[in-house]
N, C-alpha and C positions, 0 to 999 in steps of 0.2 A: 333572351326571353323566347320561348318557343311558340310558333306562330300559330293562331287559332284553328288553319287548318289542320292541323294535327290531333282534333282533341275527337275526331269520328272512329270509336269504338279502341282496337290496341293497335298499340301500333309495334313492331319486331326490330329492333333498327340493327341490332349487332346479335350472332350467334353469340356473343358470351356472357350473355344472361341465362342463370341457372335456371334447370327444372325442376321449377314448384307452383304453387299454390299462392291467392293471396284472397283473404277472408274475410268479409265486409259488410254492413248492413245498413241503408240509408236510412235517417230519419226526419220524421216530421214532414213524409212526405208519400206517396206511395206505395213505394217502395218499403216503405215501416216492418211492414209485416215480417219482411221475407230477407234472409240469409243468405249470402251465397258464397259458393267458393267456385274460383272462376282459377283457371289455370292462364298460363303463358302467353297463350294463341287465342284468348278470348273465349272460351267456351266454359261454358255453365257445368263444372264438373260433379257440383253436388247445389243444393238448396234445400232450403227449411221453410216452410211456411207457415208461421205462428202465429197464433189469438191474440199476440199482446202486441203492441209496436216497439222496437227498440227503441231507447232513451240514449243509447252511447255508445258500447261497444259489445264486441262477441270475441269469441275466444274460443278454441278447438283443442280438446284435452286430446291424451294420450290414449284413451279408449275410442276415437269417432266421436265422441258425443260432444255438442257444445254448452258454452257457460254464455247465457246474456242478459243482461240489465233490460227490463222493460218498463216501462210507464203504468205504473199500479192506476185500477181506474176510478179507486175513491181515494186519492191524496187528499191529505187536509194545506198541509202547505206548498209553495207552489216555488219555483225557482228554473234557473237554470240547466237544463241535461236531468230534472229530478226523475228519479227513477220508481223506488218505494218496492220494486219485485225483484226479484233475482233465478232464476232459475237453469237447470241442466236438461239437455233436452237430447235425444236418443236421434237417428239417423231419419227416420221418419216425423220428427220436431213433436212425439208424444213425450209427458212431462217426467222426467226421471225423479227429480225433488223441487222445490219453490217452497221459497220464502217471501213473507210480507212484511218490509220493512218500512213504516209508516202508519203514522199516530201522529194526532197536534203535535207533538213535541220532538219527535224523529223524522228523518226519514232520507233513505239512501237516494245519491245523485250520485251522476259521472261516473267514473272509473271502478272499476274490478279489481282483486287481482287472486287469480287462482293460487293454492298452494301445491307442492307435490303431492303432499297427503292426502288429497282430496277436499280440503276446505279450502273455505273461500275467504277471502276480507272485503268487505264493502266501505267505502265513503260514507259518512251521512252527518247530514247534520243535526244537533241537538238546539233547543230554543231556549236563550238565556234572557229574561225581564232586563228594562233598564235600570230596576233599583238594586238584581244581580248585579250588571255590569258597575254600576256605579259604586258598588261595597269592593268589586273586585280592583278598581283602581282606573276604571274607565273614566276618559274627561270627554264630560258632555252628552251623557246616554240620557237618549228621551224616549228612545225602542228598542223592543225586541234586537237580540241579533243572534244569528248561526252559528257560532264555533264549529269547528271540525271535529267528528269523530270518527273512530274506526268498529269494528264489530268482526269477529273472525265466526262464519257458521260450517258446523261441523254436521252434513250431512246423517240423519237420522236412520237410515234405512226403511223407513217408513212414510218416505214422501216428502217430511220437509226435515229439518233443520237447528242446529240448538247454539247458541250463544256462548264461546266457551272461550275465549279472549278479546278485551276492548283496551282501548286508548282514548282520551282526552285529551286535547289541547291547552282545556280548560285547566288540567291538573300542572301544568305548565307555563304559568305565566308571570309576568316581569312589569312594573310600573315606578318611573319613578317623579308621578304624578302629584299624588297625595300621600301622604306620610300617616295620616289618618286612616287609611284602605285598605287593604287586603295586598299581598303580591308586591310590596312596595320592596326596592331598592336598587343598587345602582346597578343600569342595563347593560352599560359598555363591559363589567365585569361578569357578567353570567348570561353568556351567548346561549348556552343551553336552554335560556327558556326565554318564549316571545313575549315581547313588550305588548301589552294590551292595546296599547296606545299608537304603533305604529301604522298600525293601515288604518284609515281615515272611516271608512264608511264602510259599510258593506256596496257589496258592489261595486266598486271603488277602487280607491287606492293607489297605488303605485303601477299595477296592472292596466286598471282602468276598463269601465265596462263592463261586459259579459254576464252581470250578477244580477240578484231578482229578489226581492224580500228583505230578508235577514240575511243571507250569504254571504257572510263579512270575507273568511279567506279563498273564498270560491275553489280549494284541493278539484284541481280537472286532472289527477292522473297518479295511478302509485303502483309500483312494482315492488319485486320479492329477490332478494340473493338468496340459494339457499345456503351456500358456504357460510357466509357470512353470520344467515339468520337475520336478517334488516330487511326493513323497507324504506323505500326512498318513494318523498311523493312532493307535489308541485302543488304551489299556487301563485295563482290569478293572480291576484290583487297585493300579497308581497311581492310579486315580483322575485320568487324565490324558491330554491329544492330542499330539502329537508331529508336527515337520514336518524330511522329509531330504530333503539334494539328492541326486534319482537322475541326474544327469546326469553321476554321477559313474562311474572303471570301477571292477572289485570291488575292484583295490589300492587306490584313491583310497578307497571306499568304505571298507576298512579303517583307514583312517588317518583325520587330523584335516587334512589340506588338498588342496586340487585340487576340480575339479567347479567349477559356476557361484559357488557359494557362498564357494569358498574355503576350505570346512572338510570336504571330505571326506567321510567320512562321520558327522559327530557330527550331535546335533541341532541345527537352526539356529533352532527353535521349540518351545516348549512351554508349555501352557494349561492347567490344571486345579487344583491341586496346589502351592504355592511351598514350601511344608514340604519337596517331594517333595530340594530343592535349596537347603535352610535357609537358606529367605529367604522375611520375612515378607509376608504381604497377604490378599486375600483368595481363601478356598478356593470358586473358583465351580463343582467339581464335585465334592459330596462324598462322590459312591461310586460306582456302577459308571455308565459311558457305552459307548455304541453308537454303531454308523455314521456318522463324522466325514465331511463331505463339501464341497468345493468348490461354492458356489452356482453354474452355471452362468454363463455372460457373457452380457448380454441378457437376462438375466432382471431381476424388482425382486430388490436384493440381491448382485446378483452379485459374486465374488470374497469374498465372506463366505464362512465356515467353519460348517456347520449341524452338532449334534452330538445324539441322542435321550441326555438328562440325566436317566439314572433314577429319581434319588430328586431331584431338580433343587430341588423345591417342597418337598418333606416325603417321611419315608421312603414315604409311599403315595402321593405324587402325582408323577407324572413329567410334563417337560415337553422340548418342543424348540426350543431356544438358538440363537439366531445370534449369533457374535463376529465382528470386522472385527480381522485381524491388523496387525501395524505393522510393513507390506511394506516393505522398503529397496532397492529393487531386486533382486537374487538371496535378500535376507537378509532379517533381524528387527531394527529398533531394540531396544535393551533400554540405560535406565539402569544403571550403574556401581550394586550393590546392592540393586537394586528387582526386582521380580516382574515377567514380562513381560506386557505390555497387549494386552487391556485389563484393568481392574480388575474387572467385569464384563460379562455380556450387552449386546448391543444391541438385542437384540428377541427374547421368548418368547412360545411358544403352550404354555398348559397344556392337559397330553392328556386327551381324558376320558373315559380310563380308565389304569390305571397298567400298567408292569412293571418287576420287577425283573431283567429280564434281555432279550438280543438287542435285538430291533424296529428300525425302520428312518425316515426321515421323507427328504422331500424338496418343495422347492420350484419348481411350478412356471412358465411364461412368461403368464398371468394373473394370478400372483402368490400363485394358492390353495399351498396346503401339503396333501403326499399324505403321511398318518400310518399306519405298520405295527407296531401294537400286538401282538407276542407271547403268542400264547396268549390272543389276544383277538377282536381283528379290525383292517379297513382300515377307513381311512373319511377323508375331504376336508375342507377346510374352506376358505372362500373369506378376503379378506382383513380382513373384520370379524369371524372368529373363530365362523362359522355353517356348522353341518356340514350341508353338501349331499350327500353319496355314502358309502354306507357298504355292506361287504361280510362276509358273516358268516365269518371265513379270519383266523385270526392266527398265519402261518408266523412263522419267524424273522427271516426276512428278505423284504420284498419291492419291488419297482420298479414305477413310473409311467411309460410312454413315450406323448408325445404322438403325434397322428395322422399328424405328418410324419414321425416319427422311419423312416429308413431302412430300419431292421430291419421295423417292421410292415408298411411297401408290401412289400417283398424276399419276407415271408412270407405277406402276405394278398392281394395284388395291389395296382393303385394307386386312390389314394380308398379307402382300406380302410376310413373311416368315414360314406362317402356323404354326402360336401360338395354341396351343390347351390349349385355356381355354373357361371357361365356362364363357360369360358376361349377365350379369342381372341387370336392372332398377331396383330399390325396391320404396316401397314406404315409406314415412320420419319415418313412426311408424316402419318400419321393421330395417332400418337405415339412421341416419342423422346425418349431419357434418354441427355444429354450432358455432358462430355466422358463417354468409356468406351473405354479405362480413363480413372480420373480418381486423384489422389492426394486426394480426399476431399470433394470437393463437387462432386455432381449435380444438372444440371437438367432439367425435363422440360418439353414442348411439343409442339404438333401438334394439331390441328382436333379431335383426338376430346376433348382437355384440358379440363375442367370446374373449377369453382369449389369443389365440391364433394367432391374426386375420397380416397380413404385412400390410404394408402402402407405396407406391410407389408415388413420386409427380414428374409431370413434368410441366415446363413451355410451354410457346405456341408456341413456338417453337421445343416440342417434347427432350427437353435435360432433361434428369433424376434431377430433384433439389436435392431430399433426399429421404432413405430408414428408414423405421424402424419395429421393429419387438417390437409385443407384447405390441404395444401402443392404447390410448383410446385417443391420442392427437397428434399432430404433428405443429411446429410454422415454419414460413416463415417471421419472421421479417426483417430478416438480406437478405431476397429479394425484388427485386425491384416492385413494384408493377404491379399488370396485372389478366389475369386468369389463371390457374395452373389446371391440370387436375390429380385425386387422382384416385388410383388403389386401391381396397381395396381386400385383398384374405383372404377368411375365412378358418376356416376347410375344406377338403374334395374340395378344389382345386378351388371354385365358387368364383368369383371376380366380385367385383363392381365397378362403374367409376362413380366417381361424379368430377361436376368443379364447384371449387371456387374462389370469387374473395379476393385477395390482395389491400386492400386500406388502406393505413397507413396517 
């Protein structure tokens, strides 16, 4: 456990913590208002100060501009992290578009998640009657409850916003309660859709806590693969992660087939919980989880699922989990009667310090892990589990964006973190990277070519693909196709940048 005196402002402990950014907003406090992205060494290198107070989290697109959930200030109903606003907000925090998502019967909470294309997916919940729930197969509805939905808004160009993909939970459900009901039949056989009946209460459940109203699954977190085209999101109160095909449209989405997957909109994945779907194994989350996310590609890890496992260790010890799902191409293997895989983790960092609620983790392209302990603080750890970077901020939510990441040039200029190297054009006789385009093996050559020489590839995106040292080649087969930008450092520190294209 790290000792209290350490928690006055950042602390530096080891140079090999990378240079970047980490991007944060408290709430419910102060602080509400105001954004900030705070670099390495403690300083304030950009902020926003905005009319609305954050509800959850923020997010820093590839243009500079940010995306954040605020606290709509005529909600009708009340909950949780509830948000009800959504909006993008330009370097000076004036409003680029906003939405208002909230009415008696909706209204977005918690989690975000931006898409590439510029749309967004919000959380929210929907308000279902008890004499709903009780046709649907629900035992013992005497009120209201929340179901989970999704909502995808597609920026108007005219300020706000328009509704052009949704999901239901509702459209997916399992009972085998009442035989008289709606949703009825046997659970153990069709994983794909939630038993109505397994989380106890709103606010509740298996998770336990942290709910308010109606909030029966209390969803605090959901991300986006784009390869894939899926989201994976969390909750509370199963005690559980959850993976759907978005590539699906809202009919399909409503239903059980169509989309990549084939099943529409049911689940095609789920991790936590096998009770949740009366099927035995082991419960490798057994109360409330946060921020499920997609390890990055190119990273160590990647295509792994990271998730902040709150009571992961013990009810006072949390930790953060990576599991490797069992991809089938659009789908999930899953044995005929078994839990789906894996059986547990395949790699944890116990945090050192606990929460019972929110927080955030993410792994970076050196391979360290960036930790946002709620109501605590941030703080690093490199790959031996030795905390180099710590900041005294423990928002709900918060991000790590490295030094290339697009959004930081967009909003701080280029080299926002004062690289000193030396960059040079050459020309193809000095050095050259051939075939280009190539379908996946490049070679390099020309007078200035060293024995010596690293090789650095990222995609256009700015995410590190692969490193190598001491090579005259480098292959990208096993990437998707696009253009990839190559670092070349020779002897005596001079690097060169060429981009090539991937066409297989």
């Amino acid at each position: 456990m790290l000792m209290p005196f350490v928690l006055y402002g950042t602390i530096i402990i080891s140079a090999q913590t990378f240079d970047g950014y980490a991007l944060y907003n408290q709430r419910n406090s102060i602080d509400g208002y105001t954004s900030y992205l705070i670099d390495k060494d403690d300083n304030i290198a950009h902020s926003w100060s905005c009319a609305e107070a954050c509800n959850y989290a923020v997010k820093l697109k590839e243009n500079g501009n940010i995306i954040r959930g605020a606290t709509y200030s005529s909600n009708i109903l009340s909950g949780a992290a509830i948000g009800g606003l959504i909006q993008e907000l330009d370097a000076s925090a004036s409003v680029v578009w906003e939405y208002v998502y909230s009415d008696a019967d909706h209204c977005s909470h918690h989690d975000f998640c931006p898409l590439p294309n510029g749309n967004v997916i919000l959380v929210a919940w929907e308000v279902k009657t008890a004499s709903e729930l009780t046709q649907a197969g629900r035992d013992g509805a005497t009120s209201d409850l929340w179901p989970t939905h999704f909502v995808e808004l597609q920026p108007n160009g005219s300020g706000s916003a328009n509704i052009i993909w949704e999901w239901h939970i509702w459209d997916h459900l399992i009972q085998d309660f009442d035989a008289s009901k709606d949703n009825y039949g046997v659970v153990a056989d069709q994983p794909e859709l939630m038993d109505i009946n397994a989380v106890s209460t709103g606010g509740g459940g298996g998770g336990g806590g942290g709910g308010g109203g109606g909030d029966w699954f209390h969803v605090n977190g959901i991300s986006y693969n784009e390869t894939l085209d899926q989201l994976v999101f969390s909750s509370r109160t199963a005690s559980e992660i959850f993976i759907i095909d978005h590539s699906t449209t809202s009919a399909e989405a409503a239903s059980h087939s169509g989309g990549n997957s084939g099943m529409g909109g049911d689940l095609i994945y789920r991790w936590g919980d096998p009770s949740n779907y009366n099927t035995s194994g082991t419960q490798t989350i057994p109360a409330a989880v946060h921020d499920p996310r997609w390890v990055q590609d190119g990273r160590p890890y990647g295509g792994y699922i990271q998730i902040f496992n709150n009571e992961g260790v013990s009810w006072n010890t949390s930790a953060v989990d990576l599991i490797l799902p069992p991809v089938s191409g659009s789908n999930y293997s899953l044995s005929v009667g078994s839990a789906y895989a894996p059986t547990t983790y395949t790699k944890r960092h116990v945090t050192s310090v606990n929460s019972t609620g929110q927080s955030a983790s993410d792994r970076m392209s050196n391979g360290n892990i960036f930790v946002a302990v709620s109501g605590e603080y941030m703080y690093e750890v490199d790959s031996n589990g030795t905390t180099i970077w710590m900041h005294n901020a423990g928002p709900t939510k918060a991000f790590r964006y490295e030094c290339d990441y697009p959004g930081v040039s967009a909003l701080l200029g280029s080299n926002p973190c004062g690289l000193s190297s030396t960059v040079e054009e050459l020309s193809e006789e000095d050095l050259s990277i051939y075939p280009n385009p190539s379908n996946g093996k490049f070679d390099l050559s020309g007078t200035e070519l060293s024995s010596s020489v690293r090789i650095e590839i990222r995609d256009s995106f700015g995410r590190l693909v692969s490193t190598k040292q001491n090579g005259k080649s480098f292959n990208l087969e096993k990437e998707p196709n696009g253009m990839y930008f190559v670092s070349i450092t020779l002897d005596g520190g001079k690097t060169f940048r060429k981009k090539v294209v991937l066409a297989k």
